[in-house]
DSSP file (Angstrom, degrees, kcal/mol; ACC not computed):
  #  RESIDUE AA STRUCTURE BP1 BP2  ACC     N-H-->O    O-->H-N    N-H-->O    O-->H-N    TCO  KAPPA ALPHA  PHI   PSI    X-CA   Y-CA   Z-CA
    1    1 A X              0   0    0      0, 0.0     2,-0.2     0, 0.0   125,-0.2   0.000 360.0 360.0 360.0 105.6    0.0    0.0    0.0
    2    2 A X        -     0   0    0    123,-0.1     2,-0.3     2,-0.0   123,-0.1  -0.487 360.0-145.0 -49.8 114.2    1.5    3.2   -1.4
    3    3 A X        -     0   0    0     -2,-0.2     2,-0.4   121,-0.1   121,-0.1  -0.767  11.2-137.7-122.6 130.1    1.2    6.2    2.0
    4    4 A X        -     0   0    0     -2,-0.3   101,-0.1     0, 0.0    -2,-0.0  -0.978  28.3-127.2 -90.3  84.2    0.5    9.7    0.5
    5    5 A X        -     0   0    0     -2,-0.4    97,-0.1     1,-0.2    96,-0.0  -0.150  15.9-159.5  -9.5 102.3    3.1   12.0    2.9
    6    6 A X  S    S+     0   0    0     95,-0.8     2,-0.3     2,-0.0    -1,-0.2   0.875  74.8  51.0 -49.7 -36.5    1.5   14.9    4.6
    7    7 A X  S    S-     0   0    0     94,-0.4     2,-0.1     4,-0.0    -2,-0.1  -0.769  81.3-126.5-120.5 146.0    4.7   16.7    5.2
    8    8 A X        -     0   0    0     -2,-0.3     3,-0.5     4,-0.1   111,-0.2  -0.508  22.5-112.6 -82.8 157.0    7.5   17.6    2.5
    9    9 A X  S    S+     0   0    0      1,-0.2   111,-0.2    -2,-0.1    -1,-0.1  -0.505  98.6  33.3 -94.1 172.4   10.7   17.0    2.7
   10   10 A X  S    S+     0   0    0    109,-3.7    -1,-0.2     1,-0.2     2,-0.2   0.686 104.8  92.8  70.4  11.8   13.5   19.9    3.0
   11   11 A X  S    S-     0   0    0     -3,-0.5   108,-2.6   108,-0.3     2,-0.5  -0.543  88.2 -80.2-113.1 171.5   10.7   21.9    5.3
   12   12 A X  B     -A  118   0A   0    106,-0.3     2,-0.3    -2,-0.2   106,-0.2  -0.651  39.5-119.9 -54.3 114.6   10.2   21.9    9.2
   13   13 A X        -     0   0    0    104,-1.2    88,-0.1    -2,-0.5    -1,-0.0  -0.523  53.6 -75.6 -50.3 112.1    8.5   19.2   10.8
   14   14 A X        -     0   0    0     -2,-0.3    -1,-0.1     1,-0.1    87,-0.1   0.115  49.3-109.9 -20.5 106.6    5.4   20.5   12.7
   15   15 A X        +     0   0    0     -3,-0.1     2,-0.4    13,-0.1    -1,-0.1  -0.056  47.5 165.8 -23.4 104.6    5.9   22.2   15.8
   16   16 A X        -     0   0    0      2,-0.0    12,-3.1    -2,-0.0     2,-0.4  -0.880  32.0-164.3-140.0 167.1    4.7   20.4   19.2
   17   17 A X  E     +B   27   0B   0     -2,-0.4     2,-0.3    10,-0.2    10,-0.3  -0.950  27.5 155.5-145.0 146.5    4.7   20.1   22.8
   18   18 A X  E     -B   26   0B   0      8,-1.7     8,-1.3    -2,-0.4     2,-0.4  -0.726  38.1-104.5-135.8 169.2    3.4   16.7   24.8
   19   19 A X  E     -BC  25  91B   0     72,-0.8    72,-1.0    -2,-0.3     6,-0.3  -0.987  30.5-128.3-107.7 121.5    4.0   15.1   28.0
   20   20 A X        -     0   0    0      4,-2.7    70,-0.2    -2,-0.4    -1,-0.1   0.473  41.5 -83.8 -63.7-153.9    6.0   12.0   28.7
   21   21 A X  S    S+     0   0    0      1,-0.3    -1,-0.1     2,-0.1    69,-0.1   0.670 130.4  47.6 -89.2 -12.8    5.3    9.0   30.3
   22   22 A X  S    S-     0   0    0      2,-0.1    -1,-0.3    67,-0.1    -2,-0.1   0.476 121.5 -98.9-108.8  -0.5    6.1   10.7   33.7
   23   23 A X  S    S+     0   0    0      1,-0.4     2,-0.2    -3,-0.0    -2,-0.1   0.235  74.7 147.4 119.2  -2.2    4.0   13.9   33.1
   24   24 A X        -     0   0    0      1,-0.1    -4,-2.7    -5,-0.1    -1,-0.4  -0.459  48.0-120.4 -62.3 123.9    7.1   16.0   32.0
   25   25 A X  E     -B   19   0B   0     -6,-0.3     2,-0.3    -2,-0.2    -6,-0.2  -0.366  27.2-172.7 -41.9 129.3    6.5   18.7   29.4
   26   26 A X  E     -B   18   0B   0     -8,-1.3    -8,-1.7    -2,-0.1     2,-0.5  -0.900   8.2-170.4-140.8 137.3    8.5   18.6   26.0
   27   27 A X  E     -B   17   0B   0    -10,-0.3   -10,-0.2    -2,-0.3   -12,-0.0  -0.852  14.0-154.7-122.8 117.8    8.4   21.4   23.5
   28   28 A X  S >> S+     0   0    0    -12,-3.1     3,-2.0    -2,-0.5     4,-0.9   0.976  92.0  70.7 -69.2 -38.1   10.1   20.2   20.1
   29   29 A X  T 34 S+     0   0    0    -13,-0.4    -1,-0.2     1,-0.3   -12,-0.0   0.855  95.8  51.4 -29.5 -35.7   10.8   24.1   19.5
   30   30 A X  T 34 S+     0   0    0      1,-0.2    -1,-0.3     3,-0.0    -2,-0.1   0.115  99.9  64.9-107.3  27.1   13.3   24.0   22.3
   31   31 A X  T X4 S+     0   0    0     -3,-2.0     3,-1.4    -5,-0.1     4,-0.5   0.534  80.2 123.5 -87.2 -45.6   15.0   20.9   20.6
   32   32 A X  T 3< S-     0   0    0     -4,-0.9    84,-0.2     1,-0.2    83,-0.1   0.021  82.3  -2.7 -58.7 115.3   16.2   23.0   17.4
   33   33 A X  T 3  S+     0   0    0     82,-7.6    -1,-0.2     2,-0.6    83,-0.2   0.576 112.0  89.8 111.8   5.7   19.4   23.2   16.3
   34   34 A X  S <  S-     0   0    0     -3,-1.4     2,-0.3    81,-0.9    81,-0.1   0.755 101.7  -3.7 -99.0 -69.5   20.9   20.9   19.7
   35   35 A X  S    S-     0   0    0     -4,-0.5    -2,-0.6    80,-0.2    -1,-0.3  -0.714  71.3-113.5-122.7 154.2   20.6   17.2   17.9
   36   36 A X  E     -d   67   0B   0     30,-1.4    32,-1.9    -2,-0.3     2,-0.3  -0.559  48.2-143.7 -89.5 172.2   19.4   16.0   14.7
   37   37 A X  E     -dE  68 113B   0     76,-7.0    76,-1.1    -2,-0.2     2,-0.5  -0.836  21.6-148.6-128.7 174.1   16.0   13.6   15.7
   38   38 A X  E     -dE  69 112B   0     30,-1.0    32,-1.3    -2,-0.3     2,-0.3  -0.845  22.7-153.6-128.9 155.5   14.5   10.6   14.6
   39   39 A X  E     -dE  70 111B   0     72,-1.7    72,-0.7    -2,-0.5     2,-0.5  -0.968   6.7-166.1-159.9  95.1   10.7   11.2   15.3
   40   40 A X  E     -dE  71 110B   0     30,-1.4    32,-2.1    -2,-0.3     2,-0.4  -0.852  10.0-175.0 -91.2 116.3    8.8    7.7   15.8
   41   41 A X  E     -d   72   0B   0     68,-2.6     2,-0.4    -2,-0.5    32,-0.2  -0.758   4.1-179.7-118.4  84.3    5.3    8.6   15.5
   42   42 A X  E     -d   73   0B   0     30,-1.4    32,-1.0    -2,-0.4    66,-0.3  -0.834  14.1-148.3 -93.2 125.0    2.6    5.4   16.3
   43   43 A X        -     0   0    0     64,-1.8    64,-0.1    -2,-0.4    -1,-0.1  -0.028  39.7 -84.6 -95.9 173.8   -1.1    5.3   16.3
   44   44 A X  S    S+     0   0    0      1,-0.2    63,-0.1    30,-0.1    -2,-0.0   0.913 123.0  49.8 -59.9 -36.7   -3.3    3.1   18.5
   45   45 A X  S    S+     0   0    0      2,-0.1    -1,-0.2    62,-0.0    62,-0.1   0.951  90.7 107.9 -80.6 -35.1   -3.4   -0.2   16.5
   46   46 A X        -     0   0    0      1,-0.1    81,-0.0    61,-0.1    -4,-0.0   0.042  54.7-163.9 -26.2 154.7    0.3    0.0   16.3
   47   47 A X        +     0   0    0      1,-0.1     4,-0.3     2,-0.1     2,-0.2  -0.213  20.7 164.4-136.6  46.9    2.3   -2.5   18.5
   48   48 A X     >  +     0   0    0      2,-0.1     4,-1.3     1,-0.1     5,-0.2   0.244  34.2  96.8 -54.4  -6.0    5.7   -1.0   18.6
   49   49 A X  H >> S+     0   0    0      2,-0.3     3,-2.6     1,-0.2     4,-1.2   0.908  89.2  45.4 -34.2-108.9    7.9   -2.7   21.5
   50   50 A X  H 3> S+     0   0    0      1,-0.3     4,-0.8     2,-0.2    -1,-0.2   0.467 111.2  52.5 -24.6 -48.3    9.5   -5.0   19.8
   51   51 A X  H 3> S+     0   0    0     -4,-0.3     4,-0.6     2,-0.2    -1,-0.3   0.880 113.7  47.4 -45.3 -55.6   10.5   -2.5   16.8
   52   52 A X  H << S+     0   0    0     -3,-2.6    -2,-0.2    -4,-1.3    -1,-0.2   0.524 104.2  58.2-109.8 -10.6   11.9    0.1   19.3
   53   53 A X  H >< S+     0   0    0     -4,-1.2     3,-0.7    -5,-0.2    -1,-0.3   0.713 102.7  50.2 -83.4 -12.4   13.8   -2.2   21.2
   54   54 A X  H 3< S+     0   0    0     -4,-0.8    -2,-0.3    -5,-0.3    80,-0.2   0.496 111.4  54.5 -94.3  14.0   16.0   -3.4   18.3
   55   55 A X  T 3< S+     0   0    0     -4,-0.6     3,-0.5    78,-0.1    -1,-0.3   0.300  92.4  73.5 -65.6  -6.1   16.5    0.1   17.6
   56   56 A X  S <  S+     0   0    0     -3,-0.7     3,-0.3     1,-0.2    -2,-0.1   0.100  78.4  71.4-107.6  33.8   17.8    1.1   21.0
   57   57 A X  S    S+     0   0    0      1,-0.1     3,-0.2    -3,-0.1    -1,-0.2   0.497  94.6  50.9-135.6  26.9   20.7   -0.2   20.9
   58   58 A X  S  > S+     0   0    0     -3,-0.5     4,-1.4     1,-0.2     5,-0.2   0.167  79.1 103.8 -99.0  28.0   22.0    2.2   18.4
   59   59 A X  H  > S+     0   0    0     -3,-0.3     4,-0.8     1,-0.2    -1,-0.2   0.560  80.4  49.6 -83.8   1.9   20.8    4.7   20.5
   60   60 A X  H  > S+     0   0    0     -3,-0.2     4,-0.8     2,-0.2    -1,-0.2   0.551 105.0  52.2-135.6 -47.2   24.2    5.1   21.5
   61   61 A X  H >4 S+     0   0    0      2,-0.1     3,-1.4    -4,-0.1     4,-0.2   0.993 114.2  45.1 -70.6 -71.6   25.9    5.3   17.9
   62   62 A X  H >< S+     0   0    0     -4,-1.4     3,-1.2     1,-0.3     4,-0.2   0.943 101.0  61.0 -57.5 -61.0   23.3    8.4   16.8
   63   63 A X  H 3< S+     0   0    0     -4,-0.8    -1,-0.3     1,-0.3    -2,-0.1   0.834 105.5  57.6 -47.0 -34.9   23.7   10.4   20.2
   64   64 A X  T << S+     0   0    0     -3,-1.4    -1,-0.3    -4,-0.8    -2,-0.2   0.887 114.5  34.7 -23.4 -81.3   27.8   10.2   18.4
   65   65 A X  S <  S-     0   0    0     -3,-1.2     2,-0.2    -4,-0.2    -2,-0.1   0.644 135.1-106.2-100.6 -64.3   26.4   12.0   15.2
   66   66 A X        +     0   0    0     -4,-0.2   -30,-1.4   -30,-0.1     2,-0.2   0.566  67.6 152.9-115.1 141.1   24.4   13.6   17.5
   67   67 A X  E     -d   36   0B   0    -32,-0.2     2,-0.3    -2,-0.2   -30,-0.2  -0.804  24.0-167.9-119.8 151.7   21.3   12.2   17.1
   68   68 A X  E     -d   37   0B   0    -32,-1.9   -30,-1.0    -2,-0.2     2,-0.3  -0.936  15.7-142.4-150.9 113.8   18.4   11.8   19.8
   69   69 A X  E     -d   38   0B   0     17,-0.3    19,-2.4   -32,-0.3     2,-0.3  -0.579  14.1-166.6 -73.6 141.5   15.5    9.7   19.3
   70   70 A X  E     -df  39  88B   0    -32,-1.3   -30,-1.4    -2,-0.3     2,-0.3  -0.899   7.7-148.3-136.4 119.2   12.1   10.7   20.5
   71   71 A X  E     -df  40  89B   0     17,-0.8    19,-1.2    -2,-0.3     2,-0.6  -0.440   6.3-167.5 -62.9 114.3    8.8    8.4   20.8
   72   72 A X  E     +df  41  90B   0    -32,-2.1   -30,-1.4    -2,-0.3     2,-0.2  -0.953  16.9 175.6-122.3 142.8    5.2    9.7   20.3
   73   73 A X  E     -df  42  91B   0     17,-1.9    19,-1.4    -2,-0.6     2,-0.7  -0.824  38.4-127.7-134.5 108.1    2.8    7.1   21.5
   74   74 A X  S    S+     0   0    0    -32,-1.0     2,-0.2    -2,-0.2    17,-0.1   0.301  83.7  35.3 -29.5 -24.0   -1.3    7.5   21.7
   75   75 A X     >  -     0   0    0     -2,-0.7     4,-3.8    15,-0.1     5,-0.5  -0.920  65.3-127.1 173.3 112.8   -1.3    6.4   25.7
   76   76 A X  T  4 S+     0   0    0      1,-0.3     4,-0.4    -2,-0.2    -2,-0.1   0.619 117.9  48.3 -37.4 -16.0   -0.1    6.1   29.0
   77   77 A X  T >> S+     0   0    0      2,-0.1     4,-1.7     3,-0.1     3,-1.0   0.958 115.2  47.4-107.9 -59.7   -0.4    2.2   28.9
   78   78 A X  H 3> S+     0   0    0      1,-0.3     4,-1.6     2,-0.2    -2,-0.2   0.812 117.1  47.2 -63.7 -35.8    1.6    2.1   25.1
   79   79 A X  H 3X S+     0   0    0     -4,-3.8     4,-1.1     1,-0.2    -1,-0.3   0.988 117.0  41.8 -72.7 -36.0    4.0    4.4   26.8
   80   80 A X  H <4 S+     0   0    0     -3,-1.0    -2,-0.2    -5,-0.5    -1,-0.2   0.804 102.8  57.8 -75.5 -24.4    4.2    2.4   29.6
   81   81 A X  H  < S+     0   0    0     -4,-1.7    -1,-0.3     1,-0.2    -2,-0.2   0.864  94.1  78.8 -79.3 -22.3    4.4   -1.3   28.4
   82   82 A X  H  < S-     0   0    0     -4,-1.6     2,-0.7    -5,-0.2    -2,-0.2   0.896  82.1-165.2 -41.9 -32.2    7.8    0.0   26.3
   83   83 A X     <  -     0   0    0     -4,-1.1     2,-0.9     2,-0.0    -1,-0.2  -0.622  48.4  -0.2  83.6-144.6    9.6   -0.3   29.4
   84   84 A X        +     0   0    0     -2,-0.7     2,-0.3    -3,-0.1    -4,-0.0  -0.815  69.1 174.1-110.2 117.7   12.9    1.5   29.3
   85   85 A X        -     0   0    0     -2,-0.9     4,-0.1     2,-0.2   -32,-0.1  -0.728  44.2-140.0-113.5 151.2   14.3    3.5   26.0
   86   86 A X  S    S+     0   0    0     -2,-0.3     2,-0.3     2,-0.1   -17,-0.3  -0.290  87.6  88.5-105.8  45.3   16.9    5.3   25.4
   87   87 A X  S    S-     0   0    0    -19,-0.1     2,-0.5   -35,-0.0    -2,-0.2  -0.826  89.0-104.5-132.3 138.3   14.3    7.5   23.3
   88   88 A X  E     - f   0  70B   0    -19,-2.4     2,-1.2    -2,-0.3   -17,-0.8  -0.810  40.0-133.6 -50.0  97.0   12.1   10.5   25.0
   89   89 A X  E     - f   0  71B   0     -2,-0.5   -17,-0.1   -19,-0.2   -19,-0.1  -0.572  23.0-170.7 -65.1  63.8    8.5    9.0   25.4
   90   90 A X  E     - f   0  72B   0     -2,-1.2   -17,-1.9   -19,-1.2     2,-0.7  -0.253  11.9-150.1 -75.6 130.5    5.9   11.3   24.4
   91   91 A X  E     -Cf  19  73B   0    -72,-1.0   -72,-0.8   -19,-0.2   -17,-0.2  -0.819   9.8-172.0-110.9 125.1    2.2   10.5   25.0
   92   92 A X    >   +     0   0    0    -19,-1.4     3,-1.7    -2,-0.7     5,-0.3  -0.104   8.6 173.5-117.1  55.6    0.0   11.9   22.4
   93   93 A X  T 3  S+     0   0    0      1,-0.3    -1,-0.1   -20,-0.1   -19,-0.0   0.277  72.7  48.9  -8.9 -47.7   -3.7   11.4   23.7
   94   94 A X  T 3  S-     0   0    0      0, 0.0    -1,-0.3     0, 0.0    -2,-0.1   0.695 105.4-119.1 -57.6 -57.1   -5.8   13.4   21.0
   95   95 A X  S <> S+     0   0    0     -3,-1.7     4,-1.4   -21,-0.1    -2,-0.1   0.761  71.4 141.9  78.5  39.5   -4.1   11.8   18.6
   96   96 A X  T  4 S+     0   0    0      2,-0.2     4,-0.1     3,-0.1    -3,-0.1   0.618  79.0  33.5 -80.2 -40.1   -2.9   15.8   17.5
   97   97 A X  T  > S+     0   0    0     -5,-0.3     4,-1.5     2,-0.1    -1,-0.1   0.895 111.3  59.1 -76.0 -38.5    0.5   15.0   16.6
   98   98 A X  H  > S+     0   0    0     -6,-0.3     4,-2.8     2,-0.2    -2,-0.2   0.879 110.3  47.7 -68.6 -53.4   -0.3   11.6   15.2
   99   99 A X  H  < S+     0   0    0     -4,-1.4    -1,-0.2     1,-0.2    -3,-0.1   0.674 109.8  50.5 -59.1 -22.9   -3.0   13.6   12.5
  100  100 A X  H  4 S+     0   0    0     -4,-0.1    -1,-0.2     3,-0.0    -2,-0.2   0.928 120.8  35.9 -86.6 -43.7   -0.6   16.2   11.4
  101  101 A X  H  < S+     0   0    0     -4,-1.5   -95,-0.8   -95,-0.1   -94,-0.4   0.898 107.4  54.1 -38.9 -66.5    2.1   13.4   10.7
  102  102 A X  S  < S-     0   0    0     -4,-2.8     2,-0.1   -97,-0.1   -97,-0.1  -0.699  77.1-118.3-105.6 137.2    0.7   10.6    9.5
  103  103 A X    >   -     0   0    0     -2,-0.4     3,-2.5     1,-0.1   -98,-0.1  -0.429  48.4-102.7 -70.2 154.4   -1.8    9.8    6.3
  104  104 A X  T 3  S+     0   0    0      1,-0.3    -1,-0.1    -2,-0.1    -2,-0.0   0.905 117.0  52.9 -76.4 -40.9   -5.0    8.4    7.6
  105  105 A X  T 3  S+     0   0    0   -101,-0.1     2,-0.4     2,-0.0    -1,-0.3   0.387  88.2  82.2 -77.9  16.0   -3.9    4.8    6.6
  106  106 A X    <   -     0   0    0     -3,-2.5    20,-0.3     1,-0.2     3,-0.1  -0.982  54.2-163.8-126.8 148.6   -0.6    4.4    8.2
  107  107 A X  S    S+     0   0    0     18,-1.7   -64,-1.8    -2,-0.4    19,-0.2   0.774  76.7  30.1 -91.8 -39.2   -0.2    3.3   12.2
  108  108 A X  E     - G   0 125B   0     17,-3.0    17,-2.7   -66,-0.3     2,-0.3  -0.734  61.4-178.6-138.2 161.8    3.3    4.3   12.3
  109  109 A X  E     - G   0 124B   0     15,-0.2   -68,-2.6    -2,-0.2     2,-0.3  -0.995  13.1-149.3-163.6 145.8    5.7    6.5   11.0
  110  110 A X  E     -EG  40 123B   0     13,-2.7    13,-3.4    -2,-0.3     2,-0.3  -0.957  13.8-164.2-138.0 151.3    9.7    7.6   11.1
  111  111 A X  E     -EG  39 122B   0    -72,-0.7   -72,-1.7    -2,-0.3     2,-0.7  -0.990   6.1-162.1-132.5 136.8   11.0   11.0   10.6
  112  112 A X  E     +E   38   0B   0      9,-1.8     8,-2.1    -2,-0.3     9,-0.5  -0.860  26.1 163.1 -86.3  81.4   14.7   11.9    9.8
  113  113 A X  E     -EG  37 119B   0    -76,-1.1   -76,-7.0    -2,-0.7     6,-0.2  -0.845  32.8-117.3-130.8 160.6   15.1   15.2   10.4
  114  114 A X    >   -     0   0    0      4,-1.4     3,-0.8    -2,-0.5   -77,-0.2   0.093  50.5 -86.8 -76.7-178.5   18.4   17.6   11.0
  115  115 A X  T 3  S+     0   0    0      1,-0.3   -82,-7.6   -79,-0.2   -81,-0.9   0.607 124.2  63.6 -85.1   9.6   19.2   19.5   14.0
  116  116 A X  T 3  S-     0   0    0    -84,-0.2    -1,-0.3   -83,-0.2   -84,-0.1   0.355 117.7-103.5 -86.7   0.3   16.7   22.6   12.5
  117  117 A X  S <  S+     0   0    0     -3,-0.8  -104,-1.2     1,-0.2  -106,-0.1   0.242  77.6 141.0 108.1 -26.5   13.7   20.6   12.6
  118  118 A X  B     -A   12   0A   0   -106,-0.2    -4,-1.4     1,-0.1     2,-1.1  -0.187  55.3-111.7 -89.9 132.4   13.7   19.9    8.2
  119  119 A X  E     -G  113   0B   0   -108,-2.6  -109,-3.7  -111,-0.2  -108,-0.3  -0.618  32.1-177.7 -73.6  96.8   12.6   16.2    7.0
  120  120 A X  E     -     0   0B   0     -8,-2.1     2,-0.2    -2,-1.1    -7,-0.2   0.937  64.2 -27.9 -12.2 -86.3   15.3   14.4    5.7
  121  121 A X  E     -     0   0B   0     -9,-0.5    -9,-1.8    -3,-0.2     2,-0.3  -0.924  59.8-141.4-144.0 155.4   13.5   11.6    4.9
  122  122 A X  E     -G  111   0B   0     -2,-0.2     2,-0.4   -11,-0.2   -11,-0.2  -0.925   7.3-162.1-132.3-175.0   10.5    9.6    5.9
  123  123 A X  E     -G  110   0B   0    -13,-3.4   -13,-2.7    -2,-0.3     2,-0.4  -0.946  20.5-176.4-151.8 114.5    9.1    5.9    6.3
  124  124 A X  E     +G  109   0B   0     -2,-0.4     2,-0.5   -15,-0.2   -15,-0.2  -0.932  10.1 157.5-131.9 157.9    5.5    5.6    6.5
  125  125 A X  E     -G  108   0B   0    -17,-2.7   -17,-3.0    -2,-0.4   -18,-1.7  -0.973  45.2-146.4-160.9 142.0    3.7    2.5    7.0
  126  126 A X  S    S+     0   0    0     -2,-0.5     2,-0.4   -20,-0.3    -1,-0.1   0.584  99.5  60.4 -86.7 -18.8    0.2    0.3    8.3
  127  127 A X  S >  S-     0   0    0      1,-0.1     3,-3.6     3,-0.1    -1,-0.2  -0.851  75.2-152.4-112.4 111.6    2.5   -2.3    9.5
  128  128 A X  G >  S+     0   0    0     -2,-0.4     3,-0.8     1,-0.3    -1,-0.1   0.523  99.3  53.0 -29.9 -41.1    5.2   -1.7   12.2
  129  129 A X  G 3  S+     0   0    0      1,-0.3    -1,-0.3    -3,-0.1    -3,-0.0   0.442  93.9  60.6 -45.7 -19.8    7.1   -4.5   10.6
  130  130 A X  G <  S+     0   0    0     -3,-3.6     2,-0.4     2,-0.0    -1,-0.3  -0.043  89.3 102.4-108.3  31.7    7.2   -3.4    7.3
  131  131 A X  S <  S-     0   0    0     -3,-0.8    -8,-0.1     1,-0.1   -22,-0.0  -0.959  83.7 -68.6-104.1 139.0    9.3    0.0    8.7
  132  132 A X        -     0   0    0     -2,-0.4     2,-0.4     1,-0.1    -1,-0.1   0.654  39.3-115.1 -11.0 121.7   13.1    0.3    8.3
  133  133 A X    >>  -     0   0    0      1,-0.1     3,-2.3     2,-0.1     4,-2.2  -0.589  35.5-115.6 -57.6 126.1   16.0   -1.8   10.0
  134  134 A X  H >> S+     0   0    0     -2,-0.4     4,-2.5     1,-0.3     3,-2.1   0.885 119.7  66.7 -48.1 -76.4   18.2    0.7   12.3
  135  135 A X  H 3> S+     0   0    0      1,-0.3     4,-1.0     2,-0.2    -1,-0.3   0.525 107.6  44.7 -24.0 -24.1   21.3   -0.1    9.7
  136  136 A X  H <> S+     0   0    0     -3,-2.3     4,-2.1    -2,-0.2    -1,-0.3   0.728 114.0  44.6 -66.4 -53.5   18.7    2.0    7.2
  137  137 A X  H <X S+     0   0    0     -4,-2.2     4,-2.0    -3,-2.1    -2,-0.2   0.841 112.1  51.3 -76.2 -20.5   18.0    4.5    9.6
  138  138 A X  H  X S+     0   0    0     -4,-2.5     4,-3.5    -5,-0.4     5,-0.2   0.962 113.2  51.1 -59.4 -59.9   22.1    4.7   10.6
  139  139 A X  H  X S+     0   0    0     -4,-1.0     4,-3.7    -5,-0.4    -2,-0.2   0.972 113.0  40.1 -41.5 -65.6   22.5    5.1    6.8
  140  140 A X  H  X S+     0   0    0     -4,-2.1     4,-0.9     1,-0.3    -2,-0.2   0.904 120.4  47.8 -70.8 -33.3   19.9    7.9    6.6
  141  141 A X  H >X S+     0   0    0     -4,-2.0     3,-3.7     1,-0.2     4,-2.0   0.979 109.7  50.7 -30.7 -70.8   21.4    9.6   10.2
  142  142 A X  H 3X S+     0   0    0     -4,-3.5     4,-2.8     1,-0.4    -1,-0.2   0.826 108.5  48.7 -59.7 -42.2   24.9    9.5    9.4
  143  143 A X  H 3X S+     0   0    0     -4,-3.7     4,-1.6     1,-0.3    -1,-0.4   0.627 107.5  56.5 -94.5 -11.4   24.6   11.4    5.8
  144  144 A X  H <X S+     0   0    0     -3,-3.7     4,-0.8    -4,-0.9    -1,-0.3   0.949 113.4  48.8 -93.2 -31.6   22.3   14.3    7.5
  145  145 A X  H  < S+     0   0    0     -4,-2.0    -2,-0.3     1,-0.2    -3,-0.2   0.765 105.7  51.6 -54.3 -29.9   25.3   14.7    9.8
  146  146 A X  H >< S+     0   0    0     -4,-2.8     3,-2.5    -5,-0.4     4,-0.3   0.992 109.7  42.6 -47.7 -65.1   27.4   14.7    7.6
  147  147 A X  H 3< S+     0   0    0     -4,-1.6    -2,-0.2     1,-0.3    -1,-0.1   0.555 112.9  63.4 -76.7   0.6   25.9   17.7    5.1
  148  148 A X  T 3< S+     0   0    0     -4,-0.8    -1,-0.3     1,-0.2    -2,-0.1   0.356  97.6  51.3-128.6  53.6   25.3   19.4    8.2
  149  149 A X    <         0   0    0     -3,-2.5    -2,-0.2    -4,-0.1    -1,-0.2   0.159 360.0 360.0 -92.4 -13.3   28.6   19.6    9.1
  150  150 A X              0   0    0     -4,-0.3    -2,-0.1    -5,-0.0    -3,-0.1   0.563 360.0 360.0-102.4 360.0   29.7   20.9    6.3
């Protein structure tokens, strides 16, 4: 199934601010221009665990580059069955973030973006399985640190 992209690439990613899993305020504004991000975005039918632990344990390699994964999840029980990441855990209730991101037919979604906020690349998808291998997402990391290094 072919996912129509809301958001262009080479722009800023919509602006947000959520609350983790511990009730903690995060404003993405007051991210820009510190780390480049990966922006895991998952809707209710999603089952993401498993997916976001075999990415964390490159969390370790990006924060190098620097890169900082951050986690948007629909619910205080999604956020909370993850356990422990080395990703920021964002609860998006509303489903506010999740509608501005993502086309109405995809659960999940990954964003590449630099340390201004601007989409690199994305991967969007109706099954959590069918989204990139970290070594793909390493790829697509390494090379926006690179050019914005330069």
């Amino acid at each position: 199934m072919d996912l129509e992209p809301k958001l262009p690439l080479h722009k800023p990613v919509p602006l947000f601010t959520l609350l983790d899993k511990y009730g903690e305020t995060h404003n993405l504004a007051k991210r820009r221009g510190r780390d480049h991000l990966l922006l895991m975005i998952f809707g209710p039918a999603a089952q993401p665990e498993a997916y976001l632990h075999s990415l964390a344990m490159h969390a370790d390699e990006w924060k190098q580059l620097p890169a900082r994964g951050i986690v948007v999840v629909p619910s205080e029980d999604t956020a909370g069955a993850l356990g422990a990441l080395p990703f920021t855990v964002l609860v998006d209730p509303n489903g506010r973030v999740r509608e501005r991101f993502l086309p109405q037919a995809a659960s999940a979604g990954i964003f590449a973006c630099d340390r201004y906020g601007a989409l690199y690349h994305q991967w969007l998808s109706a099954d959590v399985t069918l989204l990139p291998n970290a070594s793909e997402i390493d790829g697509w990391l390494q090379a926006i640190s690179m050019q914005c290094s330069i």
